[in-house]
matplotlib code that plots the C-alpha trace (Angstrom):
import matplotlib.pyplot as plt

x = [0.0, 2.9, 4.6, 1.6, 0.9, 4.4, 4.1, 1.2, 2.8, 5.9, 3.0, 1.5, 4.6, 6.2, 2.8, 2.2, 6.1, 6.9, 4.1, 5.1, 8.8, 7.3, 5.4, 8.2, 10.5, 7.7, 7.4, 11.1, 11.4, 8.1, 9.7, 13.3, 11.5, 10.0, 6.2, 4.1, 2.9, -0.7, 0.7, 2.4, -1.0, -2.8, -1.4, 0.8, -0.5, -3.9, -3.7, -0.9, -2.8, -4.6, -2.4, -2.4, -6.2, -5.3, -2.5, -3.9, -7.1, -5.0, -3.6, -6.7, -8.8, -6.2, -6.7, -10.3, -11.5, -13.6, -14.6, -11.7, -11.4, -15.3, -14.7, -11.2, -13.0, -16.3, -14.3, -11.7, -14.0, -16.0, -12.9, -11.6, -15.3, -15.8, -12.3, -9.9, -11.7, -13.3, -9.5, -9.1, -11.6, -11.0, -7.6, -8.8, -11.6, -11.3, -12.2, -14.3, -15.6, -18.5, -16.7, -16.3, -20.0, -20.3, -17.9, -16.0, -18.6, -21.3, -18.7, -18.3, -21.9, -22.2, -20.0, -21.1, -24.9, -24.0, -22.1, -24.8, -26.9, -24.0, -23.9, -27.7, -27.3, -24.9, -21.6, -18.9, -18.3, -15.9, -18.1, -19.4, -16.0, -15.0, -17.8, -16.1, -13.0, -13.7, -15.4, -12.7, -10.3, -13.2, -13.1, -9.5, -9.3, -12.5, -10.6, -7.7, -10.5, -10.6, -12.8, -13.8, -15.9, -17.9, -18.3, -22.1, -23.1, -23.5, -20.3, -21.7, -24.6, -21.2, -19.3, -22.1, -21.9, -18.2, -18.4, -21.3, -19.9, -16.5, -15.1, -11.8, -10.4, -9.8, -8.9, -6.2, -4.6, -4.2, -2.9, 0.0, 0.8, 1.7, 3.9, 5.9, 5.8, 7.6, 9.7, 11.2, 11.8, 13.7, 16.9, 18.8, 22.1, 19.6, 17.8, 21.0, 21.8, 18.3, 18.5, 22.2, 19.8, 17.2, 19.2, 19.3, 15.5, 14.7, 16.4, 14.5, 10.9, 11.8, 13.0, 9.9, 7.7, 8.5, 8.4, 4.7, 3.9, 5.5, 3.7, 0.3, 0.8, 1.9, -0.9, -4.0, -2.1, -2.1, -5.7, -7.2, -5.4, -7.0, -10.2, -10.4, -8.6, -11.3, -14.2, -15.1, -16.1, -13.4, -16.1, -15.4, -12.0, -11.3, -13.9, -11.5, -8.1, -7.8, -9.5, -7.8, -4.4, -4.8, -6.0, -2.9, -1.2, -4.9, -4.7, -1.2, -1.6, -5.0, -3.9, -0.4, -3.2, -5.5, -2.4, -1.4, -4.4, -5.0, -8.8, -9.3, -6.5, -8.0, -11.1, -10.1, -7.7, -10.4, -13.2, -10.7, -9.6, -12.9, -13.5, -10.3, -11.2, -14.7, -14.2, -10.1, -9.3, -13.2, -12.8, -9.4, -9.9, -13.0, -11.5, -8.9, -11.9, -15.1, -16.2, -19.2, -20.9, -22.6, -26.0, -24.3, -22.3, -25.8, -27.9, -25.8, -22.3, -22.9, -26.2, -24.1, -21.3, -23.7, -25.4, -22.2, -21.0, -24.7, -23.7, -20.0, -21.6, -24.2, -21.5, -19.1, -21.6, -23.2, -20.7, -18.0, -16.6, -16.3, -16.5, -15.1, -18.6, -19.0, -15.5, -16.8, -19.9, -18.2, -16.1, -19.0, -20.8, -18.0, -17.5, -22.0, -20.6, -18.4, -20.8, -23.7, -21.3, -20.0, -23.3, -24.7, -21.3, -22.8, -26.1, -24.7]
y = [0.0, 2.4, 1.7, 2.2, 5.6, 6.7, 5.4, 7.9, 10.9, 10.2, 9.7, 13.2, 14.9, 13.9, 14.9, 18.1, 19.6, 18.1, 19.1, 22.8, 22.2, 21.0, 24.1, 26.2, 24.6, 23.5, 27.2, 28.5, 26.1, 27.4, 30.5, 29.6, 27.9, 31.3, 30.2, 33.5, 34.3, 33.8, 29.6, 29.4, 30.6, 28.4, 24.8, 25.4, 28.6, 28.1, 24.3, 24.4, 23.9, 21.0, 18.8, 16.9, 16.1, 15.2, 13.1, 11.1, 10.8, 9.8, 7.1, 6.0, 6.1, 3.6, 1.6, 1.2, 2.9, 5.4, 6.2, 7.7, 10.1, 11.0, 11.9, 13.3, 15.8, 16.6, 16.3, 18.8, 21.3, 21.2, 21.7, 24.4, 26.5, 25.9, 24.3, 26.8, 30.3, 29.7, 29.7, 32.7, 34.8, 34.2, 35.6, 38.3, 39.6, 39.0, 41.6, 40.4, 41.9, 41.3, 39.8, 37.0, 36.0, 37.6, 35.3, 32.6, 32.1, 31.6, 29.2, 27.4, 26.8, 25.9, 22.9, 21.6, 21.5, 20.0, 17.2, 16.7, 16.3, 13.9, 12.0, 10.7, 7.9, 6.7, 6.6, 9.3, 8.1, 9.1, 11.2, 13.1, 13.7, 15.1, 17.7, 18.6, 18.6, 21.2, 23.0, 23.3, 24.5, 27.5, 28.6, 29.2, 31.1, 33.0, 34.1, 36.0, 37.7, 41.2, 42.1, 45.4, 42.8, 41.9, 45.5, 45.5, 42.0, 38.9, 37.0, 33.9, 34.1, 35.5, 32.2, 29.7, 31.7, 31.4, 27.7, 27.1, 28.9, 27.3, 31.3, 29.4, 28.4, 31.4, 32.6, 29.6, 30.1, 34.1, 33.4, 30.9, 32.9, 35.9, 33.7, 32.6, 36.0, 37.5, 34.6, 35.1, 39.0, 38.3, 39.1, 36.2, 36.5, 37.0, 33.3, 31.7, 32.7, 31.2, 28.2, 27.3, 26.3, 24.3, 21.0, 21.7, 22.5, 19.5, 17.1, 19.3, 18.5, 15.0, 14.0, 16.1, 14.3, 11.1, 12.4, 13.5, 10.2, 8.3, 10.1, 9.7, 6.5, 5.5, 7.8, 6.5, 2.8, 3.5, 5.1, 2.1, -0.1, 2.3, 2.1, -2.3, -2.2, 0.0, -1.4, 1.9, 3.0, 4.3, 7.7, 8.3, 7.7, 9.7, 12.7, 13.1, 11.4, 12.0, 15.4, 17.2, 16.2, 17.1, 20.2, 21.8, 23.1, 25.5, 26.0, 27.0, 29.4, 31.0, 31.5, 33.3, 35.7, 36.5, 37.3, 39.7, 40.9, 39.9, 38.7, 38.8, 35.9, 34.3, 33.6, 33.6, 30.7, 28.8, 29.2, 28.7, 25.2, 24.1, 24.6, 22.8, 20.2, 19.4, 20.6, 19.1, 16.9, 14.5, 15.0, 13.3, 11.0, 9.5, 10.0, 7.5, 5.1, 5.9, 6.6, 5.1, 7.0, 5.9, 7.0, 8.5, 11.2, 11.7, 12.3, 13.9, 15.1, 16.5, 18.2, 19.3, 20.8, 22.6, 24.3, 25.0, 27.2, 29.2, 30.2, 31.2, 33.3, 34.8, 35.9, 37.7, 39.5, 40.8, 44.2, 42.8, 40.9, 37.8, 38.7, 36.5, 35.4, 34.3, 31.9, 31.1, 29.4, 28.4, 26.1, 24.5, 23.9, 21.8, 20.2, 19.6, 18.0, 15.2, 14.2, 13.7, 11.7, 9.4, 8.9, 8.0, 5.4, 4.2, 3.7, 2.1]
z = [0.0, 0.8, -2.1, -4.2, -2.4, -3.2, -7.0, -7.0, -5.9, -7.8, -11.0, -10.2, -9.7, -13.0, -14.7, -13.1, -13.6, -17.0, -18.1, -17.1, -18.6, -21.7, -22.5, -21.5, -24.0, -26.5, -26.4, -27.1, -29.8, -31.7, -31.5, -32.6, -35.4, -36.4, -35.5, -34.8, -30.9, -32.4, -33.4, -30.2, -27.9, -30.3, -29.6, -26.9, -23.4, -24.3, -23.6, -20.7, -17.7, -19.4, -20.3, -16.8, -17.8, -21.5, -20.9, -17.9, -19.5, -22.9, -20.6, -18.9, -22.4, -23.9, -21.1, -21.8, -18.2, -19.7, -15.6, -15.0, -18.2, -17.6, -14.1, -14.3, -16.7, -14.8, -11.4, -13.0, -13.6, -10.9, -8.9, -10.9, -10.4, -6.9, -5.2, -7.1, -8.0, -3.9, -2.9, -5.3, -4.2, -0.4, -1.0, -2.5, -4.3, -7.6, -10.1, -13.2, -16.6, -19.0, -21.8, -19.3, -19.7, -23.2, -24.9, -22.7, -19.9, -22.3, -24.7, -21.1, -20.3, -24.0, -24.0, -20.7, -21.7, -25.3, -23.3, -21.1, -24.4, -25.7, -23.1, -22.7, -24.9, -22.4, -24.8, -26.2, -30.0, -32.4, -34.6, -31.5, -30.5, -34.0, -33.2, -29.5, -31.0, -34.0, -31.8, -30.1, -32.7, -34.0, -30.0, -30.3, -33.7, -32.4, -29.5, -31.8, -34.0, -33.6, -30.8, -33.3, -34.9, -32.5, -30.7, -29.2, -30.3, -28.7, -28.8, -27.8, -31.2, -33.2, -32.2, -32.8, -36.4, -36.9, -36.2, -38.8, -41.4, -41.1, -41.1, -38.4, -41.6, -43.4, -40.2, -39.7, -43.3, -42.5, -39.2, -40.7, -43.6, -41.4, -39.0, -41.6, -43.6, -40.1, -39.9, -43.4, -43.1, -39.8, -39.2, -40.2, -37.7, -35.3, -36.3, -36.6, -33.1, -32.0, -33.9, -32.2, -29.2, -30.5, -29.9, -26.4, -26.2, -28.1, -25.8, -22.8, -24.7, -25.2, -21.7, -20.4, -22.9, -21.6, -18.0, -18.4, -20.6, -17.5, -14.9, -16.5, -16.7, -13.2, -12.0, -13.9, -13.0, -8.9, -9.6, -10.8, -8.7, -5.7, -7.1, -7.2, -3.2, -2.1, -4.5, -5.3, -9.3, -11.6, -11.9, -8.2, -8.0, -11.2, -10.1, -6.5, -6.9, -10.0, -10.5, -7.9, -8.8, -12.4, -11.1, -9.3, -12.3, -12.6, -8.6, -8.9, -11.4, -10.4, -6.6, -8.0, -10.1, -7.2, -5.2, -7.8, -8.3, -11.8, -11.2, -15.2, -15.5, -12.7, -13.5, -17.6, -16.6, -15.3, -17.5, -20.5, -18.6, -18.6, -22.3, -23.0, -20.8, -22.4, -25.7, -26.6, -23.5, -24.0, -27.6, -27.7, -25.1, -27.2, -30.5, -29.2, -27.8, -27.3, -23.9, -21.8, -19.1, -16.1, -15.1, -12.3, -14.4, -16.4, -12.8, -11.2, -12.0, -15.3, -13.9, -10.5, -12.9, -14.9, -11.6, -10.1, -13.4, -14.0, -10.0, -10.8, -14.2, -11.2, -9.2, -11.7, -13.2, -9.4, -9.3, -11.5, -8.6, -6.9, -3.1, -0.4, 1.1, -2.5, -2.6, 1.0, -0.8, -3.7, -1.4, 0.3, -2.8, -3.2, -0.2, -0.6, -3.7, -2.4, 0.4, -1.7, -4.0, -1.4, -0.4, -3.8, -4.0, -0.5, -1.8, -4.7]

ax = plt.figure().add_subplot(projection="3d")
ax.plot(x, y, z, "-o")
ax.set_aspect("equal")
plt.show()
């Protein structure tokens, strides 16, 4: 049991800081490589914080436990709404915006009711993880549109739009062309001196590549292996364990913010994770194999993740702000959340 406890840990730790060193160097070598900021925010900030979630539920959708990706993702969300922006906002009060529930909060609320929708037919298939995934990709490219565009309209109405008309393509081939169009009127000592690096960040994104590979796969292993000594379902084990762990590199990051004072990050950190997480991380994880979901997730989880972001959309938009009273509730929303699950595991 020790030894399976320290597996664990070792498993998270690899995930959670190669993952960090891998977007760091991933990062440096996009831009030795003359890729364009817009390329670089694209594939590799806007996904950071996420790829404890993808890769562990990578690993745990190869291994067939479709429990563990399903509640990794719910689990992960509900703990970045109520765990993480709670924490936040008890720090400090966290100072929000409209274009948070214009666009992204909206986008959010979006995705989790068109996976609850998904998900009523009990299974995650390929084709209805195309759709997540695509959507995916049009939120991205609708995120570097300019906001002139959109000035006095309703950016949720204007994304459902975008997506429809496939109007992320033309937007992806303009996007590329000027990367490389800056790349090539560079200054070319200047690229030569960058490029003298690029072995060195290559072997640092290879070795943590394998480090986050390695840790997802230990900690998926020791969550299972958890799961069957206790008797307990993958979904709980993967809404907790799993969920929370995956979930540090988002704590970590939104805690620093609310220190700082940067509410807008904050919140935009969290609310952009949970798109990623329902929209790329589920997509993947089902592309790969398609997923089956308990009655549970469809009763309760899903329905309790849904609540729980219509009352973090109430709070920003009461003054702008989310007060400490509110992170105070936030928090035992979530704590109301884990006893009613153990219970429903009990009853089970």
């Amino acid at each position: 049991m020790l030894s399976n406890i320290v597996v664990l840990l070792i498993g998270l730790l690899l995930l959670v800081k190669g993952s960090d060193v891998f977007v760091s160097s991933a990062s440096a070598i996009a831009k030795k490589l003359g890729v364009s900021e817009f390329i670089i925010g694209l594939t590799l900030v806007a996904i950071g914080t996420s790829i404890p979630e993808l890769a562990s539920s990578m690993a745990a959708s190869i291994s067939h436990s479709s429990g563990i990706v399903i509640g990794n993702v719910v689990g992960s969300n509900i703990a970045n709404i109520a765990l993480i922006v709670g924490c936040a906002a008890i720090i400090s009060v966290v100072k929000t915006h409209s274009h948070m529930i214009q666009r992204d909060g909206y986008i959010m609320l979006f995705a989790f009711i068109l996976f609850l929708v998904l998900a009523f037919d009990l299974q995650l298939s390929r084709t209805e993880a195309s759709i997540l995934i695509l959507l995916y990709v049009a939120y991205i490219f609708f995120l570097f549109e300019e906001t002139s565009k959109y000035e006095g309209k309703f950016y949720f109405k204007e994304f459902i739009t975008y997506f429809v008309k496939f109007k992320y393509v033309k937007t992806m081939n303009q996007r590329i062309r000027t990367g490389i169009n800056n790349h090539n009127s560079g200054d070319e000592q200047e690229n030569n001196k960058e490029h003298s690096d690029l072995y060195k960040d290559l072997l640092i994104l290879a070795f943590s590549g394998i480090a986050v590979m390695l840790g997802a796969k230990y900690f998926v292993e020791q969550a299972i292996f958890f799961a069957q000594l206790f008797q307990v379902p993958d979904t709980f084990i993967g809404i907790t364990l799993v969920a929370v762990g995956t979930s540090l590199p988002e704590l970590m990051v939104t805690i620093s913010a609310a220190r700082k004072g940067y509410g807008s990050i904050a919140i935009g950190n969290v609310i952009g994770s949970n798109i990623t997480n329902i929209l790329l991380v589920l997509g993947i994880s089902a592309f790969v194999f398609p997923l089956e979901i308990t009655g549970l997730s469809i009763m309760f989880t899903i329905p309790f993740m849904i609540m729980i972001s219509v009352v973090l959309l109430w709070f920003i938009h009461t003054h702008w702000e989310i007060k400490r009273i509110e992170g105070m509730v936030l928090i035992l929303m979530y704590l109301i959340f884990l006893i009613l699950l153990f219970s429903f595991e009990l009853a089970i």
